[in-house]
PDB file of N, CA, C and O in Angstrom, chain B, residues numbered from 101:
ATOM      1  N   UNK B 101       7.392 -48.225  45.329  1.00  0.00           N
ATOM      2  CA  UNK B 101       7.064 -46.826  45.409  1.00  0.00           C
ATOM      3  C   UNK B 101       5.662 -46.612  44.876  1.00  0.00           C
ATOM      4  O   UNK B 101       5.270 -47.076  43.805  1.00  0.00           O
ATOM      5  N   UNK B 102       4.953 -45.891  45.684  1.00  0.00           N
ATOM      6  CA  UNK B 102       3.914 -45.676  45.129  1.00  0.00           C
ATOM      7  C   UNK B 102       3.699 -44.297  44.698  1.00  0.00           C
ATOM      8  O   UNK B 102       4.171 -43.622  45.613  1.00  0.00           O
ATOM      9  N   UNK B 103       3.221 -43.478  43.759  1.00  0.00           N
ATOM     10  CA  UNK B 103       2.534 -42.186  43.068  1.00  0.00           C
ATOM     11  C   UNK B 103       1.812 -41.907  43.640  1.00  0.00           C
ATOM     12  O   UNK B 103       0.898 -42.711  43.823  1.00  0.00           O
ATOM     13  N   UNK B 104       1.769 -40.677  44.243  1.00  0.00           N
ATOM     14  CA  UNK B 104       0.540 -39.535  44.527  1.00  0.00           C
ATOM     15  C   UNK B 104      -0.410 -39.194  43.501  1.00  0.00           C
ATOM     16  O   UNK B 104       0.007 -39.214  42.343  1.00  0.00           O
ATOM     17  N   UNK B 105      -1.370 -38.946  43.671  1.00  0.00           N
ATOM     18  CA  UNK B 105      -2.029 -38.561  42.375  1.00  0.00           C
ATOM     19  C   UNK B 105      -2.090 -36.867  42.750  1.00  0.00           C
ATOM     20  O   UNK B 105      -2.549 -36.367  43.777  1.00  0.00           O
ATOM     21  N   UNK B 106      -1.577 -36.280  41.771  1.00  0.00           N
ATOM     22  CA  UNK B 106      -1.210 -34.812  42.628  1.00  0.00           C
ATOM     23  C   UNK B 106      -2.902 -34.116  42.004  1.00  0.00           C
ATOM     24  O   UNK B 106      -3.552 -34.731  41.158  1.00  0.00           O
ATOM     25  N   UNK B 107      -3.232 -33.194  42.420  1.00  0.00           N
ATOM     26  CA  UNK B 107      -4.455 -32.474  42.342  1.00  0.00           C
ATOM     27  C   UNK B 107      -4.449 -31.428  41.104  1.00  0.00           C
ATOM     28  O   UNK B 107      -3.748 -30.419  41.185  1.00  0.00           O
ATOM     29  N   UNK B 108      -5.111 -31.641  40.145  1.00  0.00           N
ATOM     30  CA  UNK B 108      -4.483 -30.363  39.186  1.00  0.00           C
ATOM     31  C   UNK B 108      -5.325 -29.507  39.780  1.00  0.00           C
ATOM     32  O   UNK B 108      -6.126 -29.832  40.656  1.00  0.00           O
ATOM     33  N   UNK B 109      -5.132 -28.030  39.185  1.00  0.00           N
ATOM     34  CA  UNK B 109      -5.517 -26.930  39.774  1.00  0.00           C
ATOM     35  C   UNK B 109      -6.470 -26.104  38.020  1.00  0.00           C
ATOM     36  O   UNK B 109      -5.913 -25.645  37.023  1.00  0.00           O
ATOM     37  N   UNK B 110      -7.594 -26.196  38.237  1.00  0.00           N
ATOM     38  CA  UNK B 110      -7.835 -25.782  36.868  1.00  0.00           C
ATOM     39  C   UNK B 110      -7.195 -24.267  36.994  1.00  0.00           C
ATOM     40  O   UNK B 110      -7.158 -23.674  38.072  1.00  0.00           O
ATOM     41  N   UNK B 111      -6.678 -23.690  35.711  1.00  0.00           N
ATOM     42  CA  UNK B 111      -6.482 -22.406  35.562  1.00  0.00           C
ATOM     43  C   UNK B 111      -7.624 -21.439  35.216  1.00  0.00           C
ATOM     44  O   UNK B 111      -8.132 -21.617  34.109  1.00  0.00           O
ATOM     45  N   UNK B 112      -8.056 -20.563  35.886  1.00  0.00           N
ATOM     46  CA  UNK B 112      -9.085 -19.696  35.074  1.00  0.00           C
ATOM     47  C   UNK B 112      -7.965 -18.679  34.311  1.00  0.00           C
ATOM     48  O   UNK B 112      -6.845 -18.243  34.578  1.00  0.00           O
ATOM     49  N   UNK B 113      -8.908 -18.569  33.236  1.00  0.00           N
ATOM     50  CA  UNK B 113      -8.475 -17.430  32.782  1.00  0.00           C
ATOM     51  C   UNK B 113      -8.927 -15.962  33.189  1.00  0.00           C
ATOM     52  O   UNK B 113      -9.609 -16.055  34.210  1.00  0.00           O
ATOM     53  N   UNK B 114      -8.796 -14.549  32.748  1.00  0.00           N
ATOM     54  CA  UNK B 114      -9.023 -13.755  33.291  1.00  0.00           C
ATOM     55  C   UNK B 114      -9.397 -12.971  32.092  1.00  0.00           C
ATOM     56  O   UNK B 114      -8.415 -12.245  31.931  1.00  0.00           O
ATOM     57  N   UNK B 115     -10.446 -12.635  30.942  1.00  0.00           N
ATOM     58  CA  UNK B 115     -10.670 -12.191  29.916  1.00  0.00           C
ATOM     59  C   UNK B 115      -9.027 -10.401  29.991  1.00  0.00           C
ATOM     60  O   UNK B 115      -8.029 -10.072  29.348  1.00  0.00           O
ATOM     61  N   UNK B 116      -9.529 -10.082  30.754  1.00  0.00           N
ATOM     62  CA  UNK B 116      -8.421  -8.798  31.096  1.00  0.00           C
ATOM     63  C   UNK B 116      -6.937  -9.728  30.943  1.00  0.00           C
ATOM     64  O   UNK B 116      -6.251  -9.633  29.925  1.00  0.00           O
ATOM     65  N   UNK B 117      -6.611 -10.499  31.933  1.00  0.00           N
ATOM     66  CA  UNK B 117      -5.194 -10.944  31.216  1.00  0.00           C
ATOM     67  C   UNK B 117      -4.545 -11.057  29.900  1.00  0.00           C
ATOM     68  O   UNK B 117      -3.413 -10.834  29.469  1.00  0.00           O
ATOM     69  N   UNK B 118      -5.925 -11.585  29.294  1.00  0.00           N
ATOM     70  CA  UNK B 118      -5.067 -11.817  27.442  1.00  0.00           C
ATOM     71  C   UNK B 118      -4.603 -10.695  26.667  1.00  0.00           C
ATOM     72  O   UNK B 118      -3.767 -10.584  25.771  1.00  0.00           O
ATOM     73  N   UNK B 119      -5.497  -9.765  27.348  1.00  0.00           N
ATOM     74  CA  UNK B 119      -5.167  -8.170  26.495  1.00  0.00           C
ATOM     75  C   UNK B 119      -3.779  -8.161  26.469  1.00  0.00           C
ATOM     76  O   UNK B 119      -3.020  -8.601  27.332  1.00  0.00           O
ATOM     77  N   UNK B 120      -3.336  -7.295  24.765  1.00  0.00           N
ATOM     78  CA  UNK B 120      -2.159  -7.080  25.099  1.00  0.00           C
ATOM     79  C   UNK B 120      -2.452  -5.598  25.571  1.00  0.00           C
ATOM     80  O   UNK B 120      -3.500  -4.952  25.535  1.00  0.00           O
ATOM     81  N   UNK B 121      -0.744  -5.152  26.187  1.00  0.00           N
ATOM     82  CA  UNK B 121      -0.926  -3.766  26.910  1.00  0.00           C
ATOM     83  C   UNK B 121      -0.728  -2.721  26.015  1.00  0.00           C
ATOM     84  O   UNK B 121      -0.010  -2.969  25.046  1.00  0.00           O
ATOM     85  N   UNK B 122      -1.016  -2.045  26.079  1.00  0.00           N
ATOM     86  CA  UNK B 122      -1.007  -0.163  25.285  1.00  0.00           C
ATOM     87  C   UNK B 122      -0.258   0.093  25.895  1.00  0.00           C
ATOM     88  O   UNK B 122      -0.165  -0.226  27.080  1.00  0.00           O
ATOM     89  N   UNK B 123       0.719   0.935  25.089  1.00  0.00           N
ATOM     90  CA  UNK B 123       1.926   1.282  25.482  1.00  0.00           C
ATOM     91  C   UNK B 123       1.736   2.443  24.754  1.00  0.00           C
ATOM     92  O   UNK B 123       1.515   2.481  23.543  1.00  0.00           O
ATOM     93  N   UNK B 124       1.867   3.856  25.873  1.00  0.00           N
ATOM     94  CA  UNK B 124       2.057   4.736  25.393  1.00  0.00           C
ATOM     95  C   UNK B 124       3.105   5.477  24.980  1.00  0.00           C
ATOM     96  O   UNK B 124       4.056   5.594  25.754  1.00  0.00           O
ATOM     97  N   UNK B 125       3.150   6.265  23.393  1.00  0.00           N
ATOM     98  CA  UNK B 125       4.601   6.281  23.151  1.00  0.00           C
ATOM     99  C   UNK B 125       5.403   7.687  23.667  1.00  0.00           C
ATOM    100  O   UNK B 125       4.896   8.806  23.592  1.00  0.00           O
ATOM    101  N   UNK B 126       6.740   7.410  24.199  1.00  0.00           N
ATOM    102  CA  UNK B 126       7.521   8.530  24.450  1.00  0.00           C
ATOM    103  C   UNK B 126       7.082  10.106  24.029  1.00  0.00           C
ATOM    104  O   UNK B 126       6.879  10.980  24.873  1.00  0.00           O
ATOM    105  N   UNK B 127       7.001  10.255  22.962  1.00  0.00           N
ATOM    106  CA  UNK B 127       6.866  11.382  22.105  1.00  0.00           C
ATOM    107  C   UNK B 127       5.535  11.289  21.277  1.00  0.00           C
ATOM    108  O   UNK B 127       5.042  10.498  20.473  1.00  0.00           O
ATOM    109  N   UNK B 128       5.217  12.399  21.825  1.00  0.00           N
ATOM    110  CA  UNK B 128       3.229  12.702  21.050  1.00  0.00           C
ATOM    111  C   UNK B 128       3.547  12.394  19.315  1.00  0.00           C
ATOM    112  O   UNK B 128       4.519  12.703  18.627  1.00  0.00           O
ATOM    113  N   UNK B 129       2.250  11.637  18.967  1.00  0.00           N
ATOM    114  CA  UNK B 129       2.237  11.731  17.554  1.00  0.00           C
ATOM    115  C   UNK B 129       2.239  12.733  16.607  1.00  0.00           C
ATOM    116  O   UNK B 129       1.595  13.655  17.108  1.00  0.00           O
ATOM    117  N   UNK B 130       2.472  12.927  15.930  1.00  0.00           N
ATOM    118  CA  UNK B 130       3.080  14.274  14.752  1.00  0.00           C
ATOM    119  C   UNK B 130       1.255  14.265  14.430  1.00  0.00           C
ATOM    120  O   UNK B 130       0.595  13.261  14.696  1.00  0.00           O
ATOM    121  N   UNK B 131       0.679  15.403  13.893  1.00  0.00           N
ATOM    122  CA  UNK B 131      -0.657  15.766  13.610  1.00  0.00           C
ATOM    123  C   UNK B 131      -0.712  15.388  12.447  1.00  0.00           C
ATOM    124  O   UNK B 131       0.190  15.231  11.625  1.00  0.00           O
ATOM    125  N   UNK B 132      -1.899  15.225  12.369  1.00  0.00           N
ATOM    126  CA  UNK B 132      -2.436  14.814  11.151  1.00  0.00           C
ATOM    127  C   UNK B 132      -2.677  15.740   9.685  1.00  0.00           C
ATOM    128  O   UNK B 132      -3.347  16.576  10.291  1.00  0.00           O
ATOM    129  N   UNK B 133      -2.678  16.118   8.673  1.00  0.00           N
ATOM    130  CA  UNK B 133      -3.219  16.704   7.763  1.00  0.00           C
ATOM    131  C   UNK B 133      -4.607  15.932   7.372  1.00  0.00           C
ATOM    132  O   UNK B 133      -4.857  14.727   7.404  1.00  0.00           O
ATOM    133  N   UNK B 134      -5.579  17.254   6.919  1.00  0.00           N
ATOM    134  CA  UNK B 134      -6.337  16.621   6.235  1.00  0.00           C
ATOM    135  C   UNK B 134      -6.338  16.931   4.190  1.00  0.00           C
ATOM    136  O   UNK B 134      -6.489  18.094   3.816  1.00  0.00           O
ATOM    137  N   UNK B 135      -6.212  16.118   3.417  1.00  0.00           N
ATOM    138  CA  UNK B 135      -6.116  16.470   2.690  1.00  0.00           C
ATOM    139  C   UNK B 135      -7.492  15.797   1.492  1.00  0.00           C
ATOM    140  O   UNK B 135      -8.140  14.826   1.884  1.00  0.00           O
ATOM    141  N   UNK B 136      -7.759  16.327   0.292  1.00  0.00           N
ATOM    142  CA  UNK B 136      -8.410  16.105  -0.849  1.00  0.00           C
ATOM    143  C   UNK B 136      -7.486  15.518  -1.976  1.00  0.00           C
ATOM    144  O   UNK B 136      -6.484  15.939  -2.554  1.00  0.00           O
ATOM    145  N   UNK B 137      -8.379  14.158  -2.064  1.00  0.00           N
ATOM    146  CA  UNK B 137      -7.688  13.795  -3.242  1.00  0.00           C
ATOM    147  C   UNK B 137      -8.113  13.931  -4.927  1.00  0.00           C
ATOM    148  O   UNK B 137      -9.244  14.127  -5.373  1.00  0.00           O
ATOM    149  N   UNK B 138      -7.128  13.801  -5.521  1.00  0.00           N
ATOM    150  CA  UNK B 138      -7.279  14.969  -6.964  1.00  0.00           C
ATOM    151  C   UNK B 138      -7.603  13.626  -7.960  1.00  0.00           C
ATOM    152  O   UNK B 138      -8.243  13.772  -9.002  1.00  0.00           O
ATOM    153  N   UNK B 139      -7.128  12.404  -7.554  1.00  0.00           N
ATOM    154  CA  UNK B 139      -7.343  10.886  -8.540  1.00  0.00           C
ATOM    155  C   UNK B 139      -7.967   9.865  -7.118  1.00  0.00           C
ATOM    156  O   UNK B 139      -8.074  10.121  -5.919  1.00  0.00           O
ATOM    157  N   UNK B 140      -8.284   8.646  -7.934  1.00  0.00           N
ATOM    158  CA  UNK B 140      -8.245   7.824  -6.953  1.00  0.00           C
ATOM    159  C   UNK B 140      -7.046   7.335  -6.265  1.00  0.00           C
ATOM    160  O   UNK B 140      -5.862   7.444  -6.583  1.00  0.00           O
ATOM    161  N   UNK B 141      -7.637   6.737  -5.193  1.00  0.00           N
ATOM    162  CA  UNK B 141      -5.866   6.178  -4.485  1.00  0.00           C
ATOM    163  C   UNK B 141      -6.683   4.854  -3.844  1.00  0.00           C
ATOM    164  O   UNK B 141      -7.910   4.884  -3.752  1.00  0.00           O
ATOM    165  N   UNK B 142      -5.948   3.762  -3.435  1.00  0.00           N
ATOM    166  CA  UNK B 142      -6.183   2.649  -2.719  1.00  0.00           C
ATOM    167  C   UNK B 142      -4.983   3.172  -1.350  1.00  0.00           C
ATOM    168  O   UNK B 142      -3.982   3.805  -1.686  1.00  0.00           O
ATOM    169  N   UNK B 143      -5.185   2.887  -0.093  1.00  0.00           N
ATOM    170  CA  UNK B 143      -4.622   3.100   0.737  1.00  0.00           C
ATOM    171  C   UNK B 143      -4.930   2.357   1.954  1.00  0.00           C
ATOM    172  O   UNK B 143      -5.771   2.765   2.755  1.00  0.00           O
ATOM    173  N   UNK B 144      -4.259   1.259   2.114  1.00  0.00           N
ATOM    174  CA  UNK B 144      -4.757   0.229   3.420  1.00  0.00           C
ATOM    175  C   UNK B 144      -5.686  -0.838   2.891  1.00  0.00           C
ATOM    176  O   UNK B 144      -6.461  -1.372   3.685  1.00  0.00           O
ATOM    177  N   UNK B 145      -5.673  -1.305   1.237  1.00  0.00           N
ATOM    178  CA  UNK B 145      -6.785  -1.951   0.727  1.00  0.00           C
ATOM    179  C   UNK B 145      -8.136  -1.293   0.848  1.00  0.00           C
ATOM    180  O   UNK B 145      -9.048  -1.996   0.412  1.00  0.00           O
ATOM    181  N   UNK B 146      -8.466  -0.208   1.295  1.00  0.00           N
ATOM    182  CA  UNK B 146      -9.625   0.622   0.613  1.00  0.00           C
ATOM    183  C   UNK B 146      -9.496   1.630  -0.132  1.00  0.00           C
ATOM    184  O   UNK B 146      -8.459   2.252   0.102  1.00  0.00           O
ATOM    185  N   UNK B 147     -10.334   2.182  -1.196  1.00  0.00           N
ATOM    186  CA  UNK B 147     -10.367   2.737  -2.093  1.00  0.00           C
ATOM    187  C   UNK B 147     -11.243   3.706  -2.042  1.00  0.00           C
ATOM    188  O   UNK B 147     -12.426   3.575  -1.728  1.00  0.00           O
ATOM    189  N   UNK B 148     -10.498   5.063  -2.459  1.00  0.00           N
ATOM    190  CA  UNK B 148     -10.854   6.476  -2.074  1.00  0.00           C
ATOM    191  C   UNK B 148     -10.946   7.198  -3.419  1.00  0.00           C
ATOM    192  O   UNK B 148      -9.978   7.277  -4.176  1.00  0.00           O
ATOM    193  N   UNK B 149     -12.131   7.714  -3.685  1.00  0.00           N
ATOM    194  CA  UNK B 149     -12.457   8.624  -5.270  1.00  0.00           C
ATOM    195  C   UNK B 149     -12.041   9.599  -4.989  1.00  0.00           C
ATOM    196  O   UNK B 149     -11.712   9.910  -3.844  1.00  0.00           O
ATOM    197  N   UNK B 150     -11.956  10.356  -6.053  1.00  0.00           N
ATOM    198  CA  UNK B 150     -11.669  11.345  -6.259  1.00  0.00           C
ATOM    199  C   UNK B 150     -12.487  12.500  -5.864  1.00  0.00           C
ATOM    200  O   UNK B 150     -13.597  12.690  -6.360  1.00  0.00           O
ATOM    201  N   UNK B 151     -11.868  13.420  -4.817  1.00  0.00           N
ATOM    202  CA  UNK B 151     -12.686  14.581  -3.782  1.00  0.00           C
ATOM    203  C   UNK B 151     -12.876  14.353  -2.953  1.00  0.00           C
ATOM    204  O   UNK B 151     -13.440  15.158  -2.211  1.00  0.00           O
ATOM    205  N   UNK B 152     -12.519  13.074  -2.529  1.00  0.00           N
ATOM    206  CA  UNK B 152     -12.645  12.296  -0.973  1.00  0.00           C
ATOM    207  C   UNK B 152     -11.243  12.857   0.419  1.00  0.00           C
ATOM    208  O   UNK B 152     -10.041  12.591   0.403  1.00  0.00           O
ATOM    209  N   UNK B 153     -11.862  13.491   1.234  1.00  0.00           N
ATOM    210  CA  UNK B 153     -10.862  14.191   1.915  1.00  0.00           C
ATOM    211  C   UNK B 153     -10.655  12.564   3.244  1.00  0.00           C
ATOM    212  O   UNK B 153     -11.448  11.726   3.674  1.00  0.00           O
ATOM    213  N   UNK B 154      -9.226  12.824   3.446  1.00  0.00           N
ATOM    214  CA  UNK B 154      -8.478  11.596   3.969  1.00  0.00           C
ATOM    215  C   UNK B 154      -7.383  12.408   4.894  1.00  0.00           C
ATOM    216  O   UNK B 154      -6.693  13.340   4.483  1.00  0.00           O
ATOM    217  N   UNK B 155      -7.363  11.824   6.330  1.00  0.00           N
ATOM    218  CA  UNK B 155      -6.270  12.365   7.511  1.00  0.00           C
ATOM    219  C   UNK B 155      -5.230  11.475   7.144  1.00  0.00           C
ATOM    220  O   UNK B 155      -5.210  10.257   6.968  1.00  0.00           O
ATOM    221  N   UNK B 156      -4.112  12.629   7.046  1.00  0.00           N
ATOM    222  CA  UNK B 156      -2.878  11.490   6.825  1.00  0.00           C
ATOM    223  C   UNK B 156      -1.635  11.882   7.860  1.00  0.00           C
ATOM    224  O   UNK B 156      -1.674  12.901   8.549  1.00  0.00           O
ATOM    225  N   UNK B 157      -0.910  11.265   7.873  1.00  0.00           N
ATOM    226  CA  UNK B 157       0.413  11.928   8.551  1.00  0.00           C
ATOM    227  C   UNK B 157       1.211  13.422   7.399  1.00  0.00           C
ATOM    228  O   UNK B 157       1.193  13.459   6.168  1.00  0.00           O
ATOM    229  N   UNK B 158       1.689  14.235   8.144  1.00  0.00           N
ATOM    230  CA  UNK B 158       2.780  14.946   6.996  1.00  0.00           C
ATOM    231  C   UNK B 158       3.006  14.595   5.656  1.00  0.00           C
ATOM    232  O   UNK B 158       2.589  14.911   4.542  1.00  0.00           O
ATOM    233  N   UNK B 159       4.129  13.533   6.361  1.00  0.00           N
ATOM    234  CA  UNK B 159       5.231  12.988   5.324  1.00  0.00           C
ATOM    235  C   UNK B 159       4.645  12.090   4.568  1.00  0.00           C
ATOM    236  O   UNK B 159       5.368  11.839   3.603  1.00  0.00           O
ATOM    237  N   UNK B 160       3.113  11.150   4.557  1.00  0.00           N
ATOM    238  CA  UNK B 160       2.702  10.996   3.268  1.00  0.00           C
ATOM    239  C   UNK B 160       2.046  12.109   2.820  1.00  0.00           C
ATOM    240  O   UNK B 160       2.429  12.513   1.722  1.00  0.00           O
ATOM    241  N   UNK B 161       1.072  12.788   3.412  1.00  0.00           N
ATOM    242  CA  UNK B 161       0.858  13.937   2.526  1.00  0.00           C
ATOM    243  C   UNK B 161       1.852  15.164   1.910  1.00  0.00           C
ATOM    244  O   UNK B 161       1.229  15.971   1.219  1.00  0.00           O
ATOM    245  N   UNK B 162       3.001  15.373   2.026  1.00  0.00           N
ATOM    246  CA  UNK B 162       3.611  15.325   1.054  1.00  0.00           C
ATOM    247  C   UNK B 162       4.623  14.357   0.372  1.00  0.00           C
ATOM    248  O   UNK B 162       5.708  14.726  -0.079  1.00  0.00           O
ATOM    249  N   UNK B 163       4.276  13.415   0.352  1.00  0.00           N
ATOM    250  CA  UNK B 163       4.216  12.270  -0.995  1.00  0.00           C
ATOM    251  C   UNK B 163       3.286  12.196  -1.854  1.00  0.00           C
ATOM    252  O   UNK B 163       3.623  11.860  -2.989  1.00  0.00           O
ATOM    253  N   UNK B 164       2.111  12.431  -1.635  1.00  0.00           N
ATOM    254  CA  UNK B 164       0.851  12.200  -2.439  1.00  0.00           C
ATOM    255  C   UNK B 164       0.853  13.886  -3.230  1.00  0.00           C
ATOM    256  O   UNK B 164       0.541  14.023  -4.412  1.00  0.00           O
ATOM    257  N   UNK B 165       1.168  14.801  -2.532  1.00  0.00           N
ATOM    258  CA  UNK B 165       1.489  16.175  -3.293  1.00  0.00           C
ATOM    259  C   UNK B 165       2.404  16.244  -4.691  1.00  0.00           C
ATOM    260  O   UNK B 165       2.154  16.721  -5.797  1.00  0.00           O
ATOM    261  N   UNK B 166       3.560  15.565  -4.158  1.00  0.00           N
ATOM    262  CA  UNK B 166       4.369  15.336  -5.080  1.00  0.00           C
ATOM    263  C   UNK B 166       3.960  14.266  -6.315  1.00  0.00           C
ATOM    264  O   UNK B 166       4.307  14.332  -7.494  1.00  0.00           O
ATOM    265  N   UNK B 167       3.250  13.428  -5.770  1.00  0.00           N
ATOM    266  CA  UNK B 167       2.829  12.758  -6.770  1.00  0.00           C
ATOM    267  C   UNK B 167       1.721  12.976  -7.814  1.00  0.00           C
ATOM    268  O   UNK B 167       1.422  12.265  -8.773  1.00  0.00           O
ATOM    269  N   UNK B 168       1.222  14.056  -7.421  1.00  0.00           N
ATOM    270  CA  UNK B 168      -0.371  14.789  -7.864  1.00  0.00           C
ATOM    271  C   UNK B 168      -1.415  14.201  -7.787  1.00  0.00           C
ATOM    272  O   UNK B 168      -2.185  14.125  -8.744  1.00  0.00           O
ATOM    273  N   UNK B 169      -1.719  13.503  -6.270  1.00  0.00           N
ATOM    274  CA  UNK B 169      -3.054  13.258  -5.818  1.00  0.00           C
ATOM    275  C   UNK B 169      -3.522  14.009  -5.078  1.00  0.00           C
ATOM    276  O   UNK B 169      -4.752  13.999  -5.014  1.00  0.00           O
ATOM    277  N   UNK B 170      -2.816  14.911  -4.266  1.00  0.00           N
ATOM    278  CA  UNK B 170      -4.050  16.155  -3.532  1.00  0.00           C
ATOM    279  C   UNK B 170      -4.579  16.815  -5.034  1.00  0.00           C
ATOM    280  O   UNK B 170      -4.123  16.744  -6.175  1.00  0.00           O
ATOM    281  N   UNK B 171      -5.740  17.470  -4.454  1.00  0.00           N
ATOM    282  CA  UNK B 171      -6.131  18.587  -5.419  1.00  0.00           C
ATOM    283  C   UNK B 171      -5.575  19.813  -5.052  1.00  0.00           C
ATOM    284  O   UNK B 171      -5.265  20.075  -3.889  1.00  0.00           O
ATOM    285  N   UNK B 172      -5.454  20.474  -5.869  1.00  0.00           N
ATOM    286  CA  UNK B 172      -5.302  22.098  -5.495  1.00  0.00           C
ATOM    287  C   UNK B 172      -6.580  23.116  -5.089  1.00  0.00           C
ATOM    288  O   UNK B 172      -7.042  23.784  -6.014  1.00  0.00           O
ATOM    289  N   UNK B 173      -7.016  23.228  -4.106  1.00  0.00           N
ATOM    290  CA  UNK B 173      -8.189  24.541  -3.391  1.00  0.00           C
ATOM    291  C   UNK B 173      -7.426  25.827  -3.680  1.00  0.00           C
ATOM    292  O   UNK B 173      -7.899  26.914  -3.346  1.00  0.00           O
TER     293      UNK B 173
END
């Protein structure tokens, strides 16, 4: 028996193929607050002084209320 030598086929790639896809979600995102903070806070490994206004979701901004890092205006 003899073997074919079969032909490889190089693959290109397609820079657009590797992307992953965005997927948009069902239900619009809840808005943002903007709020002032009253101490410092670290949040995402960066670090925010005090009077530094920061967009958050709701429901941490009131966590950070409760905790007494907004300021009061």
């Amino acid at each position: 028996m003899t073997a074919k030598n079969a032909t490889t086929k190089t693959a290109t790639t397609d820079p657009s193929a590797d992307e992953v896809p965005t997927v948009v979600p069902a239900r619009p995102a809840p808005p943002m607050e903007t709020i002032t903070l009253a101490n410092h806070l670290n949040i995402g490994g960066r670090a925010f002084l005090p009077g530094a206004k920061v967009r958050v979701s709701p429901d941490y901004a009131r966590r950070l209320r409760l905790s007494g890092y907004v300021a009061r205006s």
